[in-house]
N, C-alpha and C positions, 0 to 999 in steps of 0.2 A: 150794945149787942156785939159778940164776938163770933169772929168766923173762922171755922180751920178746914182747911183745905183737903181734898184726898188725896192719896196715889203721888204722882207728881205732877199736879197742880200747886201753882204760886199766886197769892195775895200779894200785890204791888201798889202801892199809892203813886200815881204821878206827879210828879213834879210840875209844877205850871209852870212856862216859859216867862221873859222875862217883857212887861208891856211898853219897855221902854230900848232903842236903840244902842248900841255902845257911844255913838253919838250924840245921844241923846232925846230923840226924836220918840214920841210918845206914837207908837201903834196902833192901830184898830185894830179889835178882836180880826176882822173878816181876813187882814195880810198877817197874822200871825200862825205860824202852823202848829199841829199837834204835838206833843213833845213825846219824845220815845224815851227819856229817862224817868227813874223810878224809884221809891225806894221800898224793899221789901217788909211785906207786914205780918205776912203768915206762910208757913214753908208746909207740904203732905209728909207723908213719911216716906216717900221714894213708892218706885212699884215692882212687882216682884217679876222677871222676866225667864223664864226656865227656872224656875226653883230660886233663883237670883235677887236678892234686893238690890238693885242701882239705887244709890245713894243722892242722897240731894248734892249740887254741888253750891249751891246759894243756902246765905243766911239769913234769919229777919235782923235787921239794919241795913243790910246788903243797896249799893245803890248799881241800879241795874240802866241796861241799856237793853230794850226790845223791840220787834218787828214793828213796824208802824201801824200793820191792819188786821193783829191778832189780838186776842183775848175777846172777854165776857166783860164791860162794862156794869158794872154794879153800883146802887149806893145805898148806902146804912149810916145810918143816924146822920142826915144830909152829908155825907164825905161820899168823895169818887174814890171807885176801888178799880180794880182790873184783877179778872184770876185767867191767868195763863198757863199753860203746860209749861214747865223748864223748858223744852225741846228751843220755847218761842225767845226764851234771853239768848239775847247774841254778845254780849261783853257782861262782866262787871268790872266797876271804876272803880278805881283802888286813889 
């Protein structure tokens, strides 16, 4: 199934954190936190604001950094998705 986003809304896969310490120490799910990076899977067409298209400023491949307690959790064909308004990315990682 594919999914395209409206307006400027963004399709973001998360990235899952890493279950192991740099030290090596293997975590439990319960001390590991949510992870806020991402990478983008579907972009809107921007929205029109006074007559105005505002442009998207992310791409799909784009690896994102967002707010920790926005977006729409979704999931299709068992994958986790997140669709966010742009407004919600606060960096991308270059």
């Amino acid at each position: 199934m594919k999914i395209k986003p409206l307006f400027d809304r963004v399709v973001i896969k998360p990235i899952e954190n890493e279950s192991e310490s740099k030290g090596g120490i293997l975590l439990p799910m319960a001390a590991q936190e949510k992870s806020q990076l991402a990478l983008v899977v579907a972009v809107g067409e921007g929205v029109n604001f006074d007559g105005e298209n505002i442009g998207m400023k992310v791409k799909e491949g784009d690896k994102v950094l967002y707010g920790k307690f926005t977006g729409t959790e979704i999931e299709l064909d068992e994958e986790k998705f997140v669709v966010i308004s742009q407004t919600d990315i606060l960096a991308v990682i270059e």
